[in-house]
N, CA, C, O and CB atoms as a CASP TS submission, in Angstrom:
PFRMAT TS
TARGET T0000
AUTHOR 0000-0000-0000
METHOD Language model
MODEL 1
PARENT N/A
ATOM      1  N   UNK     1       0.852  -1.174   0.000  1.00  0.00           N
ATOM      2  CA  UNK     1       0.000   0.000   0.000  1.00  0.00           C
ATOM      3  C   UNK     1       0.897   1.236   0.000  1.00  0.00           C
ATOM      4  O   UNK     1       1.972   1.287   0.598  1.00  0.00           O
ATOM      5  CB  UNK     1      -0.969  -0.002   1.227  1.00  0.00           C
ATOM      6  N   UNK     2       0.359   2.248  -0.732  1.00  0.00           N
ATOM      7  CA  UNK     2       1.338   3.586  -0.871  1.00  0.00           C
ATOM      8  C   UNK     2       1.017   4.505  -0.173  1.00  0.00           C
ATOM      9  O   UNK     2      -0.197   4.635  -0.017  1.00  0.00           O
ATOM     10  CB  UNK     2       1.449   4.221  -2.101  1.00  0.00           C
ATOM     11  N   UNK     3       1.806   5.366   0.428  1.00  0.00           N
ATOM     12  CA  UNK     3       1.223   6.548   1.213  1.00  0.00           C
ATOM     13  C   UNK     3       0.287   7.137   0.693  1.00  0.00           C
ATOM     14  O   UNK     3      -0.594   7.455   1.492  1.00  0.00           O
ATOM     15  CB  UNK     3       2.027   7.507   1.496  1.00  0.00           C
ATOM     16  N   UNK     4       0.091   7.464  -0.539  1.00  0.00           N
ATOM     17  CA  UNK     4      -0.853   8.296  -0.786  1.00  0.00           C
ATOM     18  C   UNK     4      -2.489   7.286  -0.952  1.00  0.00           C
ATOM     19  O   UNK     4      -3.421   8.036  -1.244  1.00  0.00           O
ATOM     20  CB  UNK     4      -0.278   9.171  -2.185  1.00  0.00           C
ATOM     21  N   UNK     5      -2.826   6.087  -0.839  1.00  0.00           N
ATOM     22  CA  UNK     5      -3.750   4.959  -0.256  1.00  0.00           C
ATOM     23  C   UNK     5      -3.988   5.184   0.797  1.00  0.00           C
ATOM     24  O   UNK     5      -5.147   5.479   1.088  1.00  0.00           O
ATOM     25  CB  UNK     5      -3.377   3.710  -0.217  1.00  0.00           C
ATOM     26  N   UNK     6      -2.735   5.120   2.019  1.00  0.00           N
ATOM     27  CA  UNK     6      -2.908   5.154   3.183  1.00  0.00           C
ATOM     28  C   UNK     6      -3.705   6.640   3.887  1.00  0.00           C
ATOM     29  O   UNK     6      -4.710   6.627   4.597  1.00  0.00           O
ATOM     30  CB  UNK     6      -1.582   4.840   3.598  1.00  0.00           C
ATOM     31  N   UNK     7      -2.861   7.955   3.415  1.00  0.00           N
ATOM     32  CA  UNK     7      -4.312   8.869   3.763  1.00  0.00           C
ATOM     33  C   UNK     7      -4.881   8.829   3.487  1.00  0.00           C
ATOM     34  O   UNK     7      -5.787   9.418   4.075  1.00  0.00           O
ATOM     35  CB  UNK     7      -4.689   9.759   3.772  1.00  0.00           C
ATOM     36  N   UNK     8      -5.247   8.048   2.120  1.00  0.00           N
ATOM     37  CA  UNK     8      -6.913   8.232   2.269  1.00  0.00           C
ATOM     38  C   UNK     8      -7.956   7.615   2.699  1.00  0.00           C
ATOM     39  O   UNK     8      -9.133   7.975   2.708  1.00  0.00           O
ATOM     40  CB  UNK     8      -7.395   8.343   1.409  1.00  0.00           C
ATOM     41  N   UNK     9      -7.387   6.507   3.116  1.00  0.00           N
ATOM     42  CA  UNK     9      -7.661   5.733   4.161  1.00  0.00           C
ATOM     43  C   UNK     9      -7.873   6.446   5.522  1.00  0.00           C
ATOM     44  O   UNK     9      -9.035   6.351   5.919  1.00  0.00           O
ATOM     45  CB  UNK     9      -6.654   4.820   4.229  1.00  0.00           C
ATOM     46  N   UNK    10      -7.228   6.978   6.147  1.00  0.00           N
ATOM     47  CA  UNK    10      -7.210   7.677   7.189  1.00  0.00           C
ATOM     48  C   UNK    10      -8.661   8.731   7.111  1.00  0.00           C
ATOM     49  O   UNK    10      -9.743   8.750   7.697  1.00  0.00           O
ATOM     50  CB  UNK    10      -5.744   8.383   7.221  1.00  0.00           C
ATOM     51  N   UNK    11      -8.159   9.356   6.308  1.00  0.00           N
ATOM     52  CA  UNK    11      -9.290  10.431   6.218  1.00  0.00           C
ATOM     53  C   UNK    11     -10.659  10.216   6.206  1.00  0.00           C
ATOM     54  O   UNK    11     -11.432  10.896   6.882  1.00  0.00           O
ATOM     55  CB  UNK    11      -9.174  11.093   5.175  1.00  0.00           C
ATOM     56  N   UNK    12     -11.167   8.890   5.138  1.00  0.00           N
ATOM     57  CA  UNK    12     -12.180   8.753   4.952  1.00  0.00           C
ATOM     58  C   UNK    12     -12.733   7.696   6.890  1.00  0.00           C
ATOM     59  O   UNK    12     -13.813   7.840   7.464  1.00  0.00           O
ATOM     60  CB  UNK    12     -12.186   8.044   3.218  1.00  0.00           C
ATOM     61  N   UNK    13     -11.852   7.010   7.248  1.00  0.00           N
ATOM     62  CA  UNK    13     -11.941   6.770   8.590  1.00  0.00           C
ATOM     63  C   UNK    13     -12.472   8.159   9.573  1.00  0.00           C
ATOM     64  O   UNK    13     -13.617   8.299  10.002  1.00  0.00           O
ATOM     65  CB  UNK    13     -10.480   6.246   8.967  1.00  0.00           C
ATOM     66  N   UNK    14     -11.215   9.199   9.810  1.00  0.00           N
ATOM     67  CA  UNK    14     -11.649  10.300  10.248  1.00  0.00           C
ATOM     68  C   UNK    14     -12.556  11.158   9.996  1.00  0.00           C
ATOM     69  O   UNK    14     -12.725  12.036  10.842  1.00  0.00           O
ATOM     70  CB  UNK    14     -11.024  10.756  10.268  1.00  0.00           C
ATOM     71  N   UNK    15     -13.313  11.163   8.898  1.00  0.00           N
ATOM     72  CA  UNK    15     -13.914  12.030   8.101  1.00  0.00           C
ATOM     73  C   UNK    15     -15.143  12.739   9.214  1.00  0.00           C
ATOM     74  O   UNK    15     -15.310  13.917   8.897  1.00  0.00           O
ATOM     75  CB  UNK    15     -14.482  11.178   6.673  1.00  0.00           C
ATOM     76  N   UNK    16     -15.651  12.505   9.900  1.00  0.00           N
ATOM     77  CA  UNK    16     -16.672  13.249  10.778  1.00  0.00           C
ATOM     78  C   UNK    16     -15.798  13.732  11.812  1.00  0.00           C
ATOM     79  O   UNK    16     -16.172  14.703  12.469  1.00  0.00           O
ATOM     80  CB  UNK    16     -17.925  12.348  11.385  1.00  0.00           C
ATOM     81  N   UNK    17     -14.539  13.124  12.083  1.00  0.00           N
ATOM     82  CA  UNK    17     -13.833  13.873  13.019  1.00  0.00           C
ATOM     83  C   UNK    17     -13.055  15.215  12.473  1.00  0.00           C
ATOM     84  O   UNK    17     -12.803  16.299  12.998  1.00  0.00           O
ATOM     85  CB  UNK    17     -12.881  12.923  13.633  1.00  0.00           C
ATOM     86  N   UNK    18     -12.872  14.823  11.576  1.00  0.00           N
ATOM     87  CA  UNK    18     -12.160  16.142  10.662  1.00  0.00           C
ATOM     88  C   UNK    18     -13.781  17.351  10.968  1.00  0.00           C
ATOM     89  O   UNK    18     -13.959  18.279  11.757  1.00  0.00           O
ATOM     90  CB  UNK    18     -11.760  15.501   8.229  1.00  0.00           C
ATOM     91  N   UNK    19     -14.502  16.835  10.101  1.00  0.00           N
ATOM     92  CA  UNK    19     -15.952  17.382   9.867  1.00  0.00           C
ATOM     93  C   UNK    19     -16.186  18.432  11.098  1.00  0.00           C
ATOM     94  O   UNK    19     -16.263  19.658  11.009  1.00  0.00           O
ATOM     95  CB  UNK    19     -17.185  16.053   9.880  1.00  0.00           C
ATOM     96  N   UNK    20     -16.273  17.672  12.199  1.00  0.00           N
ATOM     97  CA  UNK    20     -16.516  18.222  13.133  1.00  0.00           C
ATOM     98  C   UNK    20     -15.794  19.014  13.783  1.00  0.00           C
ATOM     99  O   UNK    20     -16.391  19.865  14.442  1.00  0.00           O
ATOM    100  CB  UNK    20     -16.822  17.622  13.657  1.00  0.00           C
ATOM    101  N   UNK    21     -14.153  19.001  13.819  1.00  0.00           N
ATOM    102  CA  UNK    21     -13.332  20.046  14.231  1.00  0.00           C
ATOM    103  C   UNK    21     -13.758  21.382  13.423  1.00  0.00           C
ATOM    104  O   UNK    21     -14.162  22.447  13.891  1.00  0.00           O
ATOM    105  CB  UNK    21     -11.821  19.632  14.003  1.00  0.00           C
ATOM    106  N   UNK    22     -13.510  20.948  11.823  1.00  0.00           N
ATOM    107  CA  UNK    22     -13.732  22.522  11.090  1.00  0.00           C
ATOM    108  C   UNK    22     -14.926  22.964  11.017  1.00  0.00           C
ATOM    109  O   UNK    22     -15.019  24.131  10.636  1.00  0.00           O
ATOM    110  CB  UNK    22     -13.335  22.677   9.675  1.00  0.00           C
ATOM    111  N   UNK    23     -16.344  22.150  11.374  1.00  0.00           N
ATOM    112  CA  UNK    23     -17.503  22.981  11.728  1.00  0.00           C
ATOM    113  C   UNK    23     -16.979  24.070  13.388  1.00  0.00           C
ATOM    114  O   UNK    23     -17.086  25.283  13.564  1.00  0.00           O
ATOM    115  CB  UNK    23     -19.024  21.636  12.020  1.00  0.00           C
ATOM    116  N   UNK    24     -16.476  23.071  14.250  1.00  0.00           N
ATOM    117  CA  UNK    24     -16.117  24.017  15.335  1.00  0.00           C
ATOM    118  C   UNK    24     -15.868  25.493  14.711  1.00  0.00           C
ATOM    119  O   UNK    24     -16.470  26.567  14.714  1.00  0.00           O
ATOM    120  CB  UNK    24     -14.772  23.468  16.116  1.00  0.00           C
ATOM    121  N   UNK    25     -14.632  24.966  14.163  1.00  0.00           N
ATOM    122  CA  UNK    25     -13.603  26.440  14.295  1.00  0.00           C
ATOM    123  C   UNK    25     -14.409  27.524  13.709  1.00  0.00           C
ATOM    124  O   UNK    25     -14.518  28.656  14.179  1.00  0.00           O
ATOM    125  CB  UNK    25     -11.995  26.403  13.345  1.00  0.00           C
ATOM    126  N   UNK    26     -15.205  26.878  12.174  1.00  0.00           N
ATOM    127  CA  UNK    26     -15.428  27.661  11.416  1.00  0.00           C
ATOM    128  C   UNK    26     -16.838  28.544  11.920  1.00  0.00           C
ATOM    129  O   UNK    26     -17.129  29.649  11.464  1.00  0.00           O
ATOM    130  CB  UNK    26     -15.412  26.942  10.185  1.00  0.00           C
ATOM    131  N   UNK    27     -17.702  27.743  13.042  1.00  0.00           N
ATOM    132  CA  UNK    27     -18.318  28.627  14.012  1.00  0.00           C
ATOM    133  C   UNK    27     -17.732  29.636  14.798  1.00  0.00           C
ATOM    134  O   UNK    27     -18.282  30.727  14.949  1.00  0.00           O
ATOM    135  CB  UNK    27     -18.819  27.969  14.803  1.00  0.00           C
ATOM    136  N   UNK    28     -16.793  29.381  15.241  1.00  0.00           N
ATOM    137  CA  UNK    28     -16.150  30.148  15.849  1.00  0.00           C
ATOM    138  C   UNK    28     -15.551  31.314  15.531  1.00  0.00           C
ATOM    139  O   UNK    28     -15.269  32.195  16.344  1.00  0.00           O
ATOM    140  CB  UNK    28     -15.553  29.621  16.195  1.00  0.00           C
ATOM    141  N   UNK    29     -15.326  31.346  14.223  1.00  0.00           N
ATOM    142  CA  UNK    29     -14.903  32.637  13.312  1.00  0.00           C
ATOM    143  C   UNK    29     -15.580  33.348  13.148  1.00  0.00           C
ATOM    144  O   UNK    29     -15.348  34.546  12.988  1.00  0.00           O
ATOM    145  CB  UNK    29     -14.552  32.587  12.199  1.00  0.00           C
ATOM    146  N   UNK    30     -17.227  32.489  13.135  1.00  0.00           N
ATOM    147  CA  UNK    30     -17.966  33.455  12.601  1.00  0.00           C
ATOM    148  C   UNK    30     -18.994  33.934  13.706  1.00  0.00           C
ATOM    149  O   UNK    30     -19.442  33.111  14.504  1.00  0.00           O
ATOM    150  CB  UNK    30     -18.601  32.950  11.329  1.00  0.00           C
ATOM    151  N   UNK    31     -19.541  35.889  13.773  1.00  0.00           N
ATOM    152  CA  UNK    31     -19.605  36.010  14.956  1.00  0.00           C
ATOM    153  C   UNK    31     -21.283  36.180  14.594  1.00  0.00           C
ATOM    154  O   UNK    31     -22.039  36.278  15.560  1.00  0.00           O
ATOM    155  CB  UNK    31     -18.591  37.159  15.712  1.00  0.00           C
ATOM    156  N   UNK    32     -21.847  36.213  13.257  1.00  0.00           N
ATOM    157  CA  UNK    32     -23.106  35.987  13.043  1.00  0.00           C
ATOM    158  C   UNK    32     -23.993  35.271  12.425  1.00  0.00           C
ATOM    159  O   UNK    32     -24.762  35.918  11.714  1.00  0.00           O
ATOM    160  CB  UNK    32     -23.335  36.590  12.847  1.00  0.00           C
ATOM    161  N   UNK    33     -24.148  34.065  12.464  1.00  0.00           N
ATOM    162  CA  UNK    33     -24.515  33.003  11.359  1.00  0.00           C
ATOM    163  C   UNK    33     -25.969  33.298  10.718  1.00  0.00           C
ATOM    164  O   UNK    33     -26.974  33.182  11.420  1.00  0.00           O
ATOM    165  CB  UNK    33     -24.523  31.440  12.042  1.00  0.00           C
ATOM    166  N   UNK    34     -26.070  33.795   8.965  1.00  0.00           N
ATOM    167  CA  UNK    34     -27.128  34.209   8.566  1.00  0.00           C
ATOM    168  C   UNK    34     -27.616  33.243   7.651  1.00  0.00           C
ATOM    169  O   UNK    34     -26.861  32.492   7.033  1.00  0.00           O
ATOM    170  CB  UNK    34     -27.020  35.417   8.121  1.00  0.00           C
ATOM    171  N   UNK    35     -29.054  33.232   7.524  1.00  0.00           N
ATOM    172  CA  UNK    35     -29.963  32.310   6.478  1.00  0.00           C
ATOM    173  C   UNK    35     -29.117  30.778   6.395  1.00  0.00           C
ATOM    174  O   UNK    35     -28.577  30.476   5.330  1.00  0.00           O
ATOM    175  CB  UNK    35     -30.048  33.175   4.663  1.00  0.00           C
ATOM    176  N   UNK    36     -29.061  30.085   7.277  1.00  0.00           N
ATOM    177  CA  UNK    36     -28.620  28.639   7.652  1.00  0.00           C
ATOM    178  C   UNK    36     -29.981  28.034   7.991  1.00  0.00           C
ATOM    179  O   UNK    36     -30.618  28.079   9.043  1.00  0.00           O
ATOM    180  CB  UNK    36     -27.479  28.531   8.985  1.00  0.00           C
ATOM    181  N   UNK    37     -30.235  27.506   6.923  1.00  0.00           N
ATOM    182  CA  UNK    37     -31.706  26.497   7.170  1.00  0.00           C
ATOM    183  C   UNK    37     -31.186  24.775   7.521  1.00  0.00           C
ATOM    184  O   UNK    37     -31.932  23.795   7.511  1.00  0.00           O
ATOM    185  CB  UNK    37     -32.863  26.480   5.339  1.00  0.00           C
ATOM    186  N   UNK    38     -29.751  24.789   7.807  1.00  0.00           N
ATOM    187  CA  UNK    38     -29.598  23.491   8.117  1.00  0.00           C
ATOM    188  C   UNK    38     -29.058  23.162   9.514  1.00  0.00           C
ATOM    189  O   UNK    38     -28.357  23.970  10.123  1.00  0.00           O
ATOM    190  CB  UNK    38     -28.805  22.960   7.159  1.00  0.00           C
ATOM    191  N   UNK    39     -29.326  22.202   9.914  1.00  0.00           N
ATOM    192  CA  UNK    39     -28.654  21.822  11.813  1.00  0.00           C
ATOM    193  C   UNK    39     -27.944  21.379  11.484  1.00  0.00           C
ATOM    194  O   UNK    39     -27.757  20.747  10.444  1.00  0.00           O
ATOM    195  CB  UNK    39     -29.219  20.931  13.087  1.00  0.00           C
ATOM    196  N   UNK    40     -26.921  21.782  12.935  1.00  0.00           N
ATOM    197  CA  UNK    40     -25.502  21.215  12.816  1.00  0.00           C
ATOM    198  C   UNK    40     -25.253  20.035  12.247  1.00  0.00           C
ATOM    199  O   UNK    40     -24.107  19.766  11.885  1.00  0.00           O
ATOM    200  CB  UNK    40     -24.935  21.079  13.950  1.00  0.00           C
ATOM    201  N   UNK    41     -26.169  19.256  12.103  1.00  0.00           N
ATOM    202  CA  UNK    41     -25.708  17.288  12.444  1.00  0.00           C
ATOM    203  C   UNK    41     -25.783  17.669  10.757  1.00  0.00           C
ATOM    204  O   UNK    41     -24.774  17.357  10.125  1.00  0.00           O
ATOM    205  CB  UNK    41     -27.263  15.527  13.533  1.00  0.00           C
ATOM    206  N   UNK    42     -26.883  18.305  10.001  1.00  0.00           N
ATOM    207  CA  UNK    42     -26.704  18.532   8.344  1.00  0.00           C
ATOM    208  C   UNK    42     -25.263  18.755   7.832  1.00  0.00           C
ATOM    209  O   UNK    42     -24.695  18.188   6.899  1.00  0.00           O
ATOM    210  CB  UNK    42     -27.528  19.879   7.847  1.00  0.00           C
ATOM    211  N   UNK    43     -24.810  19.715   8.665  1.00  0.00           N
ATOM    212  CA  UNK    43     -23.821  21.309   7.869  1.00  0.00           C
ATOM    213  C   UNK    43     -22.392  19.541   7.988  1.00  0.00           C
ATOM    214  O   UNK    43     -21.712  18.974   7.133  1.00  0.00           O
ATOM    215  CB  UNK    43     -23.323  23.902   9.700  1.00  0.00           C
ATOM    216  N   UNK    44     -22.597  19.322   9.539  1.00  0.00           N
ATOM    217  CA  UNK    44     -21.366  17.955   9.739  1.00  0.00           C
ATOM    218  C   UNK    44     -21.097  17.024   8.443  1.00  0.00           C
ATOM    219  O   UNK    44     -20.075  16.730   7.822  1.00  0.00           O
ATOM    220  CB  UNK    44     -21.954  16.721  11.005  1.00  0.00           C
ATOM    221  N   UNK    45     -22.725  16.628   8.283  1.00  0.00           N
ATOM    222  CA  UNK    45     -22.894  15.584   7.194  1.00  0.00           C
ATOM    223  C   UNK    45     -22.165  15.827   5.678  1.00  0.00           C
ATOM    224  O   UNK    45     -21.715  15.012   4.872  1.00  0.00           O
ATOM    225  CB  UNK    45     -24.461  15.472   6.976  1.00  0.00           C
ATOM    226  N   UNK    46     -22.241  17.184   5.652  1.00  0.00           N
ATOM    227  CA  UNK    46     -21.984  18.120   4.004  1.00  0.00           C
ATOM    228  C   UNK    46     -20.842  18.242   3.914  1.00  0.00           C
ATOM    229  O   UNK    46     -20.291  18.230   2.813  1.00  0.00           O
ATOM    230  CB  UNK    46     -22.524  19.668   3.720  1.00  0.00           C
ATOM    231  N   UNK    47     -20.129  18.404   5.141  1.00  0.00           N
ATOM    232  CA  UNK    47     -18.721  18.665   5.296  1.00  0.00           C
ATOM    233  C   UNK    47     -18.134  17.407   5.236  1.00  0.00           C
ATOM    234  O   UNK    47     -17.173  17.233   4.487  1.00  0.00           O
ATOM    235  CB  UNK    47     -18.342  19.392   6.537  1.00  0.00           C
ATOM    236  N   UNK    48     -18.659  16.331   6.050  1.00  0.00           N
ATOM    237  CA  UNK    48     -17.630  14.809   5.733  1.00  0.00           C
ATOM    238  C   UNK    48     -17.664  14.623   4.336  1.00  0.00           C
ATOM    239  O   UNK    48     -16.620  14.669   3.685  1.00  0.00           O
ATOM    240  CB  UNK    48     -18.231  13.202   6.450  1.00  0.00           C
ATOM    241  N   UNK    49     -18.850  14.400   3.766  1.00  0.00           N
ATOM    242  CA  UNK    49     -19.159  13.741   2.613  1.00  0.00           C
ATOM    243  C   UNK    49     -18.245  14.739   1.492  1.00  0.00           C
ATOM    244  O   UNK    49     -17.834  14.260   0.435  1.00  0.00           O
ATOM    245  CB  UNK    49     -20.930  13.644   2.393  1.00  0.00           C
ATOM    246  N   UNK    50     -18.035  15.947   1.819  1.00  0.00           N
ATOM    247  CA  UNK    50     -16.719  16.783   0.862  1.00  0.00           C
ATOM    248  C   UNK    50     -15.430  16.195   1.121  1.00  0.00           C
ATOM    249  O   UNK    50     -14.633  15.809   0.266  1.00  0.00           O
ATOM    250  CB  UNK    50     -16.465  18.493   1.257  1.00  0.00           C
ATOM    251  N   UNK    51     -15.265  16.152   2.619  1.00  0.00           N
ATOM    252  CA  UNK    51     -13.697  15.617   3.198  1.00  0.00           C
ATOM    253  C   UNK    51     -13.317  14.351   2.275  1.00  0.00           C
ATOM    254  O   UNK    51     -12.461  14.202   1.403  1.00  0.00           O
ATOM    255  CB  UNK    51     -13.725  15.026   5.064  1.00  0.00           C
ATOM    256  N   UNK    52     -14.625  13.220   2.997  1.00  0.00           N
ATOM    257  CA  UNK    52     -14.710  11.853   2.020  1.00  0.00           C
ATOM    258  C   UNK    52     -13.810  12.372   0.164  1.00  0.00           C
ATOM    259  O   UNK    52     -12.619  12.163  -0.064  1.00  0.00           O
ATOM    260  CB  UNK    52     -17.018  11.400   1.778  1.00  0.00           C
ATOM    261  N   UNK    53     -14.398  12.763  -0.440  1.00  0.00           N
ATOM    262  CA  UNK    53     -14.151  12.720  -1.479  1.00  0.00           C
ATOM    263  C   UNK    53     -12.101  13.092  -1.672  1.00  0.00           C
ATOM    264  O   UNK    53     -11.398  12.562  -2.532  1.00  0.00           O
ATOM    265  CB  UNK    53     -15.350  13.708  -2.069  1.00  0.00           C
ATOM    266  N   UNK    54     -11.703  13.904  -0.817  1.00  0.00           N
ATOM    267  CA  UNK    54     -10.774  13.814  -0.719  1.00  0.00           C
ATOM    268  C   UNK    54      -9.595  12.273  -0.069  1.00  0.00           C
ATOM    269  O   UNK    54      -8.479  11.964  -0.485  1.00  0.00           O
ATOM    270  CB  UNK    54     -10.939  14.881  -0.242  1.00  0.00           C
ATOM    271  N   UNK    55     -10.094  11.880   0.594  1.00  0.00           N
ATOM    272  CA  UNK    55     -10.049  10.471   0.731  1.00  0.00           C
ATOM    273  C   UNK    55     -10.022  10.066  -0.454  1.00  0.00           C
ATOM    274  O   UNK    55      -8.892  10.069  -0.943  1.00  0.00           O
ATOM    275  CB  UNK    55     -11.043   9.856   1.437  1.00  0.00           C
ATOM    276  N   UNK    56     -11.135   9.590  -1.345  1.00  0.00           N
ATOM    277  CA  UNK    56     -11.401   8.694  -2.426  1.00  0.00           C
ATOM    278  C   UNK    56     -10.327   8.994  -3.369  1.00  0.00           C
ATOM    279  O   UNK    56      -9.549   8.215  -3.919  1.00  0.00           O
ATOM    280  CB  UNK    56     -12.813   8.846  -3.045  1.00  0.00           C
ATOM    281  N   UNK    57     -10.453  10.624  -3.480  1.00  0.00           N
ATOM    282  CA  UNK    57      -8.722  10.493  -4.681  1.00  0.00           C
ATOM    283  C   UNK    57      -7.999  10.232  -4.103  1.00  0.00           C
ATOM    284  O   UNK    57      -7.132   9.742  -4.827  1.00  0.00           O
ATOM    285  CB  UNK    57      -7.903  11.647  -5.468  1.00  0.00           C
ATOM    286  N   UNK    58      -7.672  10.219  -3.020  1.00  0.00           N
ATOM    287  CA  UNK    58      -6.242   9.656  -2.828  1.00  0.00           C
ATOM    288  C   UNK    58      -5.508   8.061  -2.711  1.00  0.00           C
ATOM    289  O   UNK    58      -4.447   7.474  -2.925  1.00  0.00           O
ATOM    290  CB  UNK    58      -5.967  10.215  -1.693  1.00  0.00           C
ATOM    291  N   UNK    59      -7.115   7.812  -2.133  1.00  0.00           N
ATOM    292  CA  UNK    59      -6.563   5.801  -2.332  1.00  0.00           C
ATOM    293  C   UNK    59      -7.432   5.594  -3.931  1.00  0.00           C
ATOM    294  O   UNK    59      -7.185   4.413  -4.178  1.00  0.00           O
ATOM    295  CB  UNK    59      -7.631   4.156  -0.496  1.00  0.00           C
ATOM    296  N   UNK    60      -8.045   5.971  -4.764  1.00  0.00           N
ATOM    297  CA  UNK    60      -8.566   5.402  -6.178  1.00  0.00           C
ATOM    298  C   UNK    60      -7.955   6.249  -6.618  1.00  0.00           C
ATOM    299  O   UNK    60      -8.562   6.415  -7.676  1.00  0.00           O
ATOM    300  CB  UNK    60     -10.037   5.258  -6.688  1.00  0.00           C
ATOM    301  N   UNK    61      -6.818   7.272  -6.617  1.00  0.00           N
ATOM    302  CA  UNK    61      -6.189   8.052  -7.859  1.00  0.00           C
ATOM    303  C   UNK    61      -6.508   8.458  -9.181  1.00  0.00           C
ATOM    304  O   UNK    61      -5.968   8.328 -10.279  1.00  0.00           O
ATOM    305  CB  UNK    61      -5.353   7.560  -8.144  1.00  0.00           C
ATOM    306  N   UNK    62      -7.907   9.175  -8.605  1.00  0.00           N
ATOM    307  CA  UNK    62      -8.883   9.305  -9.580  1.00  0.00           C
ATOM    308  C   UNK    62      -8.435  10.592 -10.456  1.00  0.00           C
ATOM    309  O   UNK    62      -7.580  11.299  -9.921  1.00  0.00           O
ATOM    310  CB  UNK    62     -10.344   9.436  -8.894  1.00  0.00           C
ATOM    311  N   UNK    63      -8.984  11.058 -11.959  1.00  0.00           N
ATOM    312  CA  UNK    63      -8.394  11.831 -12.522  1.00  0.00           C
ATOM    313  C   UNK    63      -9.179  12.803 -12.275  1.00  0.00           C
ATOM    314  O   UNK    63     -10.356  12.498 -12.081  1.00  0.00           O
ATOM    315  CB  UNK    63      -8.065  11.571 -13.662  1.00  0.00           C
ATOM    316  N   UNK    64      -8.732  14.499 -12.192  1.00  0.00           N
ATOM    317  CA  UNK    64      -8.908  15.207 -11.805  1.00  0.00           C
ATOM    318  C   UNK    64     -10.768  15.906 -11.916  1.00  0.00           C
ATOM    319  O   UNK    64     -11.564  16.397 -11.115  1.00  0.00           O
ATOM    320  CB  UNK    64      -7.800  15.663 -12.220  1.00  0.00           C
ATOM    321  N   UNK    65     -10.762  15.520 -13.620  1.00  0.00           N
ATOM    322  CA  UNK    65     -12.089  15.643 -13.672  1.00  0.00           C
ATOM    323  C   UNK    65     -13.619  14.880 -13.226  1.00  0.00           C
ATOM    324  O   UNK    65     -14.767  15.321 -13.161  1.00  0.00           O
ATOM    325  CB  UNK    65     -12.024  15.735 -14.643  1.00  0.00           C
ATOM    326  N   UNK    66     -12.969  13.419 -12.943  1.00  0.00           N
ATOM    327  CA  UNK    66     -13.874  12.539 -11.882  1.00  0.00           C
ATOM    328  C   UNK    66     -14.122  13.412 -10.458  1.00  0.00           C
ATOM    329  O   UNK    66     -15.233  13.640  -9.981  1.00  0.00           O
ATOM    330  CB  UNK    66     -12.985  10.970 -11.462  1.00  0.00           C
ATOM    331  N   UNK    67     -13.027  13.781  -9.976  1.00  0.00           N
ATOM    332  CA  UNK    67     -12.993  14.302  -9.052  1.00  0.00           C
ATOM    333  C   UNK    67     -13.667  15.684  -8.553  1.00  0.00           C
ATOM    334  O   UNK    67     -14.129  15.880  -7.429  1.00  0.00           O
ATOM    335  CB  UNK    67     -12.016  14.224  -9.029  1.00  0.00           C
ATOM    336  N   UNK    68     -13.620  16.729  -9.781  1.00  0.00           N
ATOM    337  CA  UNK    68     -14.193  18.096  -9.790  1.00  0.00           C
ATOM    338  C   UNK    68     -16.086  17.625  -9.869  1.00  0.00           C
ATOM    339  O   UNK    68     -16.941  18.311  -9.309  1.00  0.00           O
ATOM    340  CB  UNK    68     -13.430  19.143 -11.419  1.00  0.00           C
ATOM    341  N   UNK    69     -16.403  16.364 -10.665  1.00  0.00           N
ATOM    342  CA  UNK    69     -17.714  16.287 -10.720  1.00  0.00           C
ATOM    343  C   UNK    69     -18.026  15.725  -9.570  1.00  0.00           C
ATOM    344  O   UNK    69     -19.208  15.588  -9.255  1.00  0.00           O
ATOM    345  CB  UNK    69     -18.221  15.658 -11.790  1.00  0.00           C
ATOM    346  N   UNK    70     -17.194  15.389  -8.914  1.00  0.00           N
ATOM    347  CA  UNK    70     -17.812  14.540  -7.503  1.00  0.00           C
ATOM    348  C   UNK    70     -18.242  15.860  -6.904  1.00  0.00           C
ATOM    349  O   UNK    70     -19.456  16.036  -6.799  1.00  0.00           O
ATOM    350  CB  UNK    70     -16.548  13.482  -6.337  1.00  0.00           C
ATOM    351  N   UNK    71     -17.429  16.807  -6.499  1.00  0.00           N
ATOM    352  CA  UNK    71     -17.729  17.677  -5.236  1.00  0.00           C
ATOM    353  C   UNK    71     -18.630  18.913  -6.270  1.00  0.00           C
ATOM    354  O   UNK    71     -19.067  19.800  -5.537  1.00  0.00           O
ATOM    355  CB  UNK    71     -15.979  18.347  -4.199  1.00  0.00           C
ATOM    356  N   UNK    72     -18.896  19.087  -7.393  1.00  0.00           N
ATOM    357  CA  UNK    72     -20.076  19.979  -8.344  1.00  0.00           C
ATOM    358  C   UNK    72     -21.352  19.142  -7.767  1.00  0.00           C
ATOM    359  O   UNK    72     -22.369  19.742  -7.422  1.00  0.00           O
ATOM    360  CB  UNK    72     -19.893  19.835 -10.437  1.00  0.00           C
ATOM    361  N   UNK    73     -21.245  17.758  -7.683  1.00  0.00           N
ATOM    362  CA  UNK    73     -22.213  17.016  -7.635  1.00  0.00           C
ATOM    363  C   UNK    73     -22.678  17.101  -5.959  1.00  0.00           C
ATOM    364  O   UNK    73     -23.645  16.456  -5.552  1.00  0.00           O
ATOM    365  CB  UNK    73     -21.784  15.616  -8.264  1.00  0.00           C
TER
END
C-alpha cells in the first residue's frame, strides 16, 4: 500500500472527526450566522461527505475531472 492509499484511508476513517473540528472552528470565526436552514448534524454531514471525497482520490487516484464532478455534484 502507498502513502498516498494510506491517507486516504485515514481520512475517509476520520472524516466526521475532521468534519466536526472545522464545523467548530469555522463557528467560531464566525460572529453571526445568517440564512442557515440546516442543523448542525446537516452542515457535519456536508462537510464529511466533501472531506470523504478527498479520501477517495487519494486511495482510487482518480483523474482530476472525476474528481471536480464529484464535489459539483
Amino acid at each position: 500500500m502507498d502513502n498516498l492509499h494510506f491517507l486516504g484511508e485515514k481520512i475517509l476513517e476520520k472524516k466526521y472527526e475532521i468534519a466536526k473540528m472545522v464545523h467548530t472552528n469555522r463557528l467560531a470565526d464566525l460572529k453571526e450566522v445568517k440564512d442557515i436552514n440546516l442543523t448542525n448534524e446537516e452542515i457535519i454531514e456536508l462537510r464529511a461527505t466533501f472531506i470523504s471525497y478527498f479520501g477517495q482520490a487519494l486511495m482510487e487516484k482518480n483523474d482530476q475531472k472525476t474528481i471536480f464532478d464529484q464535489i459539483v455534484k
